[in-house]
VEXDREN-2710 file (C-alpha; in Angstrom, 1 decimal):
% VEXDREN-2710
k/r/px/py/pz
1/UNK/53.9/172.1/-41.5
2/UNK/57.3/171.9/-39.9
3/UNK/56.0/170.6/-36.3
4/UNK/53.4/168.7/-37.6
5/UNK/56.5/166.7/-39.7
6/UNK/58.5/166.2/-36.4
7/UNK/55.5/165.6/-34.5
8/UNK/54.8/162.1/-37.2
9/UNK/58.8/161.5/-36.6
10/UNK/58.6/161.3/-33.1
11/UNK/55.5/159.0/-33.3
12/UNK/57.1/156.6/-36.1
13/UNK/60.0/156.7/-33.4
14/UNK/58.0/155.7/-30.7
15/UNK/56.6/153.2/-32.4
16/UNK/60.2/152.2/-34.2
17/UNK/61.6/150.9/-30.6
18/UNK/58.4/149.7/-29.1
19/UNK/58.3/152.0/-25.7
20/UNK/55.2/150.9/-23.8
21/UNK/53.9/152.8/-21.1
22/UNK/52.7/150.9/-18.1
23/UNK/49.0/152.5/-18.4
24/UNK/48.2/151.6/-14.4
25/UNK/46.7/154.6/-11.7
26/UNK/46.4/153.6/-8.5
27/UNK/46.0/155.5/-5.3
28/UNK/48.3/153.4/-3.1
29/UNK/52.0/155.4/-2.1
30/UNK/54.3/152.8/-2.1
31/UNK/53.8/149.2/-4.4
32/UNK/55.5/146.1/-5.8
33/UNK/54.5/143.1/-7.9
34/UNK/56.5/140.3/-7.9
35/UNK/56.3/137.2/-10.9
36/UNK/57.2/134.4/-8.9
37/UNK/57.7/132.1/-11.7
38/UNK/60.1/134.2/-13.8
39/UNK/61.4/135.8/-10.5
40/UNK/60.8/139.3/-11.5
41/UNK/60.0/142.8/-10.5
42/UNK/56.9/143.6/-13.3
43/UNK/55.8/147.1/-11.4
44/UNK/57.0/149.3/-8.5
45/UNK/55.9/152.2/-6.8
46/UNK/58.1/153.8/-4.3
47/UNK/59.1/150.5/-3.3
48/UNK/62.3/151.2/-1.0
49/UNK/60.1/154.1/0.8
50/UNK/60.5/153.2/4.8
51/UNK/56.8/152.8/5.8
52/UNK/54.4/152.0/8.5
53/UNK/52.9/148.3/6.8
54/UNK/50.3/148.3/9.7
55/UNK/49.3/144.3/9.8
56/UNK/51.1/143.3/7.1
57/UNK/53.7/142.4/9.8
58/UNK/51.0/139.9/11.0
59/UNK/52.8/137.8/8.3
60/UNK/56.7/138.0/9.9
61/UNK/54.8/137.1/13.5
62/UNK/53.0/133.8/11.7
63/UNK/56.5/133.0/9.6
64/UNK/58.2/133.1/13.1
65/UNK/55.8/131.2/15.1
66/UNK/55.0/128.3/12.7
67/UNK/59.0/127.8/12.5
68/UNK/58.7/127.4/16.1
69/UNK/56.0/125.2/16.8
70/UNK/56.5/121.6/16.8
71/UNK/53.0/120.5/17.2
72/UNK/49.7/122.7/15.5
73/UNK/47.1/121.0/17.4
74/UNK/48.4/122.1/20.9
75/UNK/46.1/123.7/23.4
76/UNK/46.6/127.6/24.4
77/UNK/44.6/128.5/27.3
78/UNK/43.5/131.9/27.4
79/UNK/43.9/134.3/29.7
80/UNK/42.5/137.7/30.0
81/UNK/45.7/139.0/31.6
82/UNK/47.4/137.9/28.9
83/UNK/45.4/141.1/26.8
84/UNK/45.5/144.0/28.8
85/UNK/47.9/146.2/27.7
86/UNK/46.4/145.5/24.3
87/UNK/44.6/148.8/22.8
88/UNK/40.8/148.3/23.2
89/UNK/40.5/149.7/20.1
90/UNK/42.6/146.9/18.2
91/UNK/40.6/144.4/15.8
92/UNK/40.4/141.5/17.9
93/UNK/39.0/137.7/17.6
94/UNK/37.6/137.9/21.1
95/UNK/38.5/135.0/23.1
96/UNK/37.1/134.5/26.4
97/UNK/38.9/133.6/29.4
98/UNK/40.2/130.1/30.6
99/UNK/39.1/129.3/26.4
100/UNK/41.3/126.3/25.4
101/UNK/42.7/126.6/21.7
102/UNK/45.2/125.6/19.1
103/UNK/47.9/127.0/17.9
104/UNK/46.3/126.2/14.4
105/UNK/43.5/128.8/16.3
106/UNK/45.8/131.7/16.7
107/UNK/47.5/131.1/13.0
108/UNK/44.7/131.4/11.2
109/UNK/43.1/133.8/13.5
110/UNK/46.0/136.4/12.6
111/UNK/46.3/136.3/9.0
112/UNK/42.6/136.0/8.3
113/UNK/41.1/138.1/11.0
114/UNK/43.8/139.9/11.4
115/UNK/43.4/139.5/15.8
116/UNK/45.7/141.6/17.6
117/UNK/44.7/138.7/20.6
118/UNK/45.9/136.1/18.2
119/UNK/48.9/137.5/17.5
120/UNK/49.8/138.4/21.3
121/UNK/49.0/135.2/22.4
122/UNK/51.2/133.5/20.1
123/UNK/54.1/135.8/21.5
124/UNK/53.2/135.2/24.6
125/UNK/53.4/131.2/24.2
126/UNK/56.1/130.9/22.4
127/UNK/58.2/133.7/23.7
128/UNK/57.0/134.6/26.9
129/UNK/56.8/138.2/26.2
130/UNK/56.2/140.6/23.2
131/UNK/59.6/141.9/23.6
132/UNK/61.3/138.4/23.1
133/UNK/59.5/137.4/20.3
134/UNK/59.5/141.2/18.7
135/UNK/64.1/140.5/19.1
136/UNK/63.0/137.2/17.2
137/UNK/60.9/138.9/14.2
138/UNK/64.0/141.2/13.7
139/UNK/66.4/138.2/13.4
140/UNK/64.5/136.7/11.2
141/UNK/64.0/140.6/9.1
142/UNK/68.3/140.4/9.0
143/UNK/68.4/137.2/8.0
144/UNK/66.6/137.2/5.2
145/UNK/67.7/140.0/3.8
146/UNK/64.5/143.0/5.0
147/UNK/67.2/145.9/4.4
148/UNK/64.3/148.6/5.4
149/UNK/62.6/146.9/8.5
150/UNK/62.2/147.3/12.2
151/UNK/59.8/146.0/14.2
152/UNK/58.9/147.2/17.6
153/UNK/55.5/144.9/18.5
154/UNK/53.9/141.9/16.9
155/UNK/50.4/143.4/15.9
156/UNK/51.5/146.6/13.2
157/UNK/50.5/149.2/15.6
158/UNK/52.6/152.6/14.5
159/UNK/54.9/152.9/16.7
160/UNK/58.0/155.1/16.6
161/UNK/61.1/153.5/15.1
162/UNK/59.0/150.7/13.2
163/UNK/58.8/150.6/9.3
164/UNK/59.2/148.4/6.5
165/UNK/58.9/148.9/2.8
166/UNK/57.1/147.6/0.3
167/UNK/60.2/145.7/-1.5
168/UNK/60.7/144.3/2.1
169/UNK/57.2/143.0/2.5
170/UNK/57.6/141.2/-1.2
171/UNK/60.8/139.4/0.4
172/UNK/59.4/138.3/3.1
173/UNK/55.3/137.6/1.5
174/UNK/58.2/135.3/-0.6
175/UNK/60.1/133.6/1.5
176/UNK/56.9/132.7/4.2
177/UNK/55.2/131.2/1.2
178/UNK/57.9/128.1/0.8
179/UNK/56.8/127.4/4.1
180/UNK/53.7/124.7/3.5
181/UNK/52.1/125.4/6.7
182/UNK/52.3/129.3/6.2
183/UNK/50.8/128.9/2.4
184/UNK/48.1/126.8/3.7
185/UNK/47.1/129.5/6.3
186/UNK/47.4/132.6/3.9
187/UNK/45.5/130.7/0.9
188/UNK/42.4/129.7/3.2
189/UNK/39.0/131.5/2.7
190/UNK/37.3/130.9/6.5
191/UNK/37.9/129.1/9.3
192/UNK/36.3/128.1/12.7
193/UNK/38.2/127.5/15.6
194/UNK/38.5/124.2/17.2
195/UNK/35.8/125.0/20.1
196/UNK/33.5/126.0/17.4
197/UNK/33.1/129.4/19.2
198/UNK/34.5/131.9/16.2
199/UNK/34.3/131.6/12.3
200/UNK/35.7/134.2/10.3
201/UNK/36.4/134.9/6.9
202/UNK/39.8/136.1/4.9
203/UNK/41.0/138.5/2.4
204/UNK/40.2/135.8/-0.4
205/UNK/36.2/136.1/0.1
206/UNK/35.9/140.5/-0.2
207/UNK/38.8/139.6/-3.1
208/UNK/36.3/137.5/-4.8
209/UNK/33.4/140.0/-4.3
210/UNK/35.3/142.3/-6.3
211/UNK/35.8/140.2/-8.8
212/UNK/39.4/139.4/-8.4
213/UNK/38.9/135.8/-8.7
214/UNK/42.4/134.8/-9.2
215/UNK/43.4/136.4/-5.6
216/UNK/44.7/133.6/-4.2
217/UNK/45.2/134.8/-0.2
218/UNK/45.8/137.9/1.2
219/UNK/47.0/139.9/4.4
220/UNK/45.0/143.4/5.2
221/UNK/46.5/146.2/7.2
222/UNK/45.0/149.5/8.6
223/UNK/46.0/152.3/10.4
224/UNK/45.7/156.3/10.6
225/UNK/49.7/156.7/9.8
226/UNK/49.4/153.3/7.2
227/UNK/46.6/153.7/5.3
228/UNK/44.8/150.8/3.9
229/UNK/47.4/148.2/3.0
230/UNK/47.5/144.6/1.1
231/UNK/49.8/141.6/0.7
232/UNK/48.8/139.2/-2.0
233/UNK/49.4/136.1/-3.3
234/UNK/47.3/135.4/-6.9
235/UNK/47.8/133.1/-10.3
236/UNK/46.8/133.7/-13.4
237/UNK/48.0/132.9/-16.7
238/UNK/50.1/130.7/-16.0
239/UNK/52.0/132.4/-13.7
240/UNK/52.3/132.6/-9.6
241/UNK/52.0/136.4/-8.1
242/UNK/53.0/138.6/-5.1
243/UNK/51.7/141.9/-4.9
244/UNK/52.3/144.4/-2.0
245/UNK/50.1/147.8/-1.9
246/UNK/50.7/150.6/1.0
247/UNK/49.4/154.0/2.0
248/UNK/45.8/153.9/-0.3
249/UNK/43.7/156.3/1.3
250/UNK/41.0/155.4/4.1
251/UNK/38.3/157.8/2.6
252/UNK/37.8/155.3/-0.7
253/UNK/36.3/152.2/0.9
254/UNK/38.5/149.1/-0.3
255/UNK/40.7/151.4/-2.3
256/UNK/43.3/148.8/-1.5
257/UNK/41.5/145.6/-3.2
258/UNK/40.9/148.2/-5.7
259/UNK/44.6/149.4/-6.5
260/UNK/45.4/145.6/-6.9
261/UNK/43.1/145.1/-8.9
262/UNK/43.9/147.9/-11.3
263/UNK/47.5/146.4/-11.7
264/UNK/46.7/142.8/-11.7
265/UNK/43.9/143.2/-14.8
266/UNK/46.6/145.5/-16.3
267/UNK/49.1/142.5/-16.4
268/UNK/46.7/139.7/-16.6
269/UNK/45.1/141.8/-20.0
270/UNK/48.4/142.7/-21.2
271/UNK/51.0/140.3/-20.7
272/UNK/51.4/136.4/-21.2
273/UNK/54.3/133.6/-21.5
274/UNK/56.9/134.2/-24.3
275/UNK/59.4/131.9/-26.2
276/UNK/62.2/134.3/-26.2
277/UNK/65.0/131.7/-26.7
278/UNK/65.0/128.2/-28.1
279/UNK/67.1/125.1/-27.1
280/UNK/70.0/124.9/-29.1
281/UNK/69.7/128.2/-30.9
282/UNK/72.9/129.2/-31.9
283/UNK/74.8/132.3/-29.9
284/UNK/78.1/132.5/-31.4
285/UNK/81.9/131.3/-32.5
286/UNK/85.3/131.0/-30.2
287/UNK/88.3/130.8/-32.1
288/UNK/90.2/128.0/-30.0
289/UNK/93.2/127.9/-32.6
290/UNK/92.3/126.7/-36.5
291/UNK/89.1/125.6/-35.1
292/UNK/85.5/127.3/-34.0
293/UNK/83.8/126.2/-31.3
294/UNK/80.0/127.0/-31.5
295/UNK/78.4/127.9/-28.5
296/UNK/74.4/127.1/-28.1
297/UNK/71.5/128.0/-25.6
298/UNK/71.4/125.0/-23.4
299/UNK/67.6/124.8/-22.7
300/UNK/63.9/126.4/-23.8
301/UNK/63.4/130.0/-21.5
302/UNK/60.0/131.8/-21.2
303/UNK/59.0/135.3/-19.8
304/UNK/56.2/137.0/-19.1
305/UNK/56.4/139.9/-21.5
306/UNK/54.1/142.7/-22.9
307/UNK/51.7/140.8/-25.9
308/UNK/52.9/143.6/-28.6
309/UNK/56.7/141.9/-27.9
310/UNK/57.3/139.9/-31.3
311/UNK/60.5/137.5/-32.0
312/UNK/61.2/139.9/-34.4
313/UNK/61.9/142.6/-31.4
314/UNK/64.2/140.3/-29.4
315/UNK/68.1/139.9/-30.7
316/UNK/71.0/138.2/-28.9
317/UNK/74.2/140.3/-27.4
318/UNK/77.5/138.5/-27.1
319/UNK/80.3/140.3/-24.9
320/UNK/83.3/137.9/-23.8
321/UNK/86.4/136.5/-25.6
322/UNK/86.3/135.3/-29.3
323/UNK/88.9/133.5/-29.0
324/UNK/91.0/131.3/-26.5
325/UNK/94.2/129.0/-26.3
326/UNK/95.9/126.3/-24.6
327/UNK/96.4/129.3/-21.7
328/UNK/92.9/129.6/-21.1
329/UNK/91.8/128.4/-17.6
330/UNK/89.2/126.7/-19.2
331/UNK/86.9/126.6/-16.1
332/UNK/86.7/130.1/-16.5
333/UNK/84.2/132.3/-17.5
334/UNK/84.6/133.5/-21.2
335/UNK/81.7/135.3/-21.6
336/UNK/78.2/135.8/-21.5
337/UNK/74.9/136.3/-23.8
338/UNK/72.0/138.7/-23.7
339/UNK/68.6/138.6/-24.9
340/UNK/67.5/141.7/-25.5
341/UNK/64.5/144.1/-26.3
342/UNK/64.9/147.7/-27.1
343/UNK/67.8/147.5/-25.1
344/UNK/66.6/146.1/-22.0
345/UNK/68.0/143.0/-21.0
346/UNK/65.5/140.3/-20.6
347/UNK/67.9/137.4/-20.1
348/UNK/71.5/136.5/-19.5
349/UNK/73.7/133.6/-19.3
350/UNK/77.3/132.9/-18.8
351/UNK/79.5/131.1/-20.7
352/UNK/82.2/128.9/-19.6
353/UNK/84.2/126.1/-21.5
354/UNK/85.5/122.9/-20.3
355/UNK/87.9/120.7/-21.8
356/UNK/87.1/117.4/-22.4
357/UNK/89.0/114.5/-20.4
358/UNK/90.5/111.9/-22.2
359/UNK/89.9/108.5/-20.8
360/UNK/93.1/106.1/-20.0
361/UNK/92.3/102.9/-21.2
362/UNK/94.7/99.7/-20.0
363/UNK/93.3/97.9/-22.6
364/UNK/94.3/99.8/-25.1
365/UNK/97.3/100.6/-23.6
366/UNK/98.2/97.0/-23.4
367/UNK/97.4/96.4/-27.4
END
């Protein structure tokens, strides 16, 4: 009788504070999933893990190149020196020799094919060597801010001293999608070279044979050390997604479509776009001598949250000064305001207070 009694407490408990588990099983090691409209982490895995990404690094190779070419349409030629100390067992697009291309060609021929030839060539145009443009990848990794990455070729072939992480990945998947050109690449379905001598097909068409129809563009990686490995870039509900997946096992064909696909329904079933604070709702007083000065939310702000979150769950948390005087450097900070759930902090915003100029008026003066 006892246990059962603190058995119903601990479940009224449970229930009291709204603890929700994030009911996801996936097979990858290492994960991330990124909202891009609310600029948050919804689900990690392992995320900081130092990893081999396989050809996920296809996607710092594109970001690097498109920043350096001036003109798409260009014409590569091909040269079968240019390949051999390529691994013959490396996917590969399979251009011939003396082939004229584009540099639109080799783009789209890395991300969606995923061509270790692609990728070389474009090192070898635009760097002269692997070597040069590998130094370039890993400015561009410091930069913008890859904490866990090292590269040591442009194709994600394991190699000692190379890694990445998933968290990384997300950074970077992020900042090569403000690029135009490299959103237009990563979002495409098939392609055929200029010549007309290869077509090929991305990410986005096995994505939709899974029936992950809001999969937007993708990168695929593979190797032995790896695993099977996916960047992703997906909207649904209203909301823009990056989801990176590493280290799912080979042995499980697609395992990692599969994995994101698990977490993506999860969210897209589970969550949606809440009101959690209204313009103008009121946060709280300041004493600024006989008078109060009320302080209000400036604007409307939505988050994706789980669909059992109610208004009734979410409070607001003041922590500053209550009060000020003519002391107060009134460009200052004063405070700042919390929404809250269970005490999680959902949102936060600072407070400062500004004195109000007075105008000097001649005409007024002169009266």
């Amino acid at each position: 009788m006892r246990i059962t009694k603190v058995l119903l407490f601990l479940i009224l408990l449970l229930f009291s504070n709204k603890v929700y588990a994030l009911d996801i099983n996936i097979q990858s090691k290492n994960a991330v999933l990124y909202n891009l409209t609310t600029n948050e982490i919804l689900y990690e895995k392992n995320k900081d893990e130092k990893v081999s990404v396989a050809s996920l690094q296809k996607i710092m190779t594109v970001i690097v190149a498109i920043e350096k070419i001036d003109d798409y349409s260009k014409k590569v030629i091909i040269k079968q020196d240019d390949f051999k100390d390529l691994d013959s067992d490396l996917a590969v697009i399979g251009f011939k020799d003396n082939e004229e291309l584009t540099y639109d060609d080799l783009l789209y021929g890395t991300i969606l094919k995923s061509g270790a030839d692609a990728a070389y060539k474009l090192a070898l145009s635009i760097s002269g060597s692997e070597e040069e443009y590998v130094k370039l990848m890993n400015e561009k990794a410091l930069k913008i801010g890859l904490r866990n990455t090292n590269f040591k070729n442009v194709i994600g072939l394991d190699q000692e001293n190379q890694y990445s992480s998933a968290n990384d990945m997300y950074i970077l998947l992020k900042y090569a999608l403000m690029n135009n050109k490299f959103k237009e690449v990563f979002t495409k379905s098939s392609y055929t070279t200029s010549d007309s001598m290869f077509s090929f097909n991305g990410p986005k068409v096995k994505a939709k044979k899974l029936d992950l129809n809001y999969f937007n563009g993708g990168k695929t990686g593979y190797t032995n050390n790896a695993g099977l490995c996916l960047a992703s870039y997906s909207l649904f509900n209203s909301n823009a997604f990056i989801l990176i997946t590493l280290g799912a096992p080979s042995e499980s064909k697609n395992q990692n479509y599969l994995d994101q696909k698990e977490i993506y329904d999860y969210f897209k079933n589970n969550y949606s776009n809440k009101l959690i604070l209204k313009k103008n709702t009121y946060i709280t007083d300041i004493k600024y001598y006989n008078k109060k000065i009320k302080i209000y939310s400036d604007k409307n702000v939505y988050l994706f949250l789980n669909n059992y979150i109610t208004n009734d769950d979410i409070y607001i948390k003041y922590k500053g000064k209550t009060k000020v005087n003519r002391k107060t450097n009134f460009n200052n900070k004063v405070g700042t305001y919390y929404v809250m759930n269970n005490k999680k902090i959902l949102y936060k915003k600072d407070i400062y207070l500004k004195k109000k100029k007075s105008k000097f008026n001649i005409f007024k003066l002169i009266k």
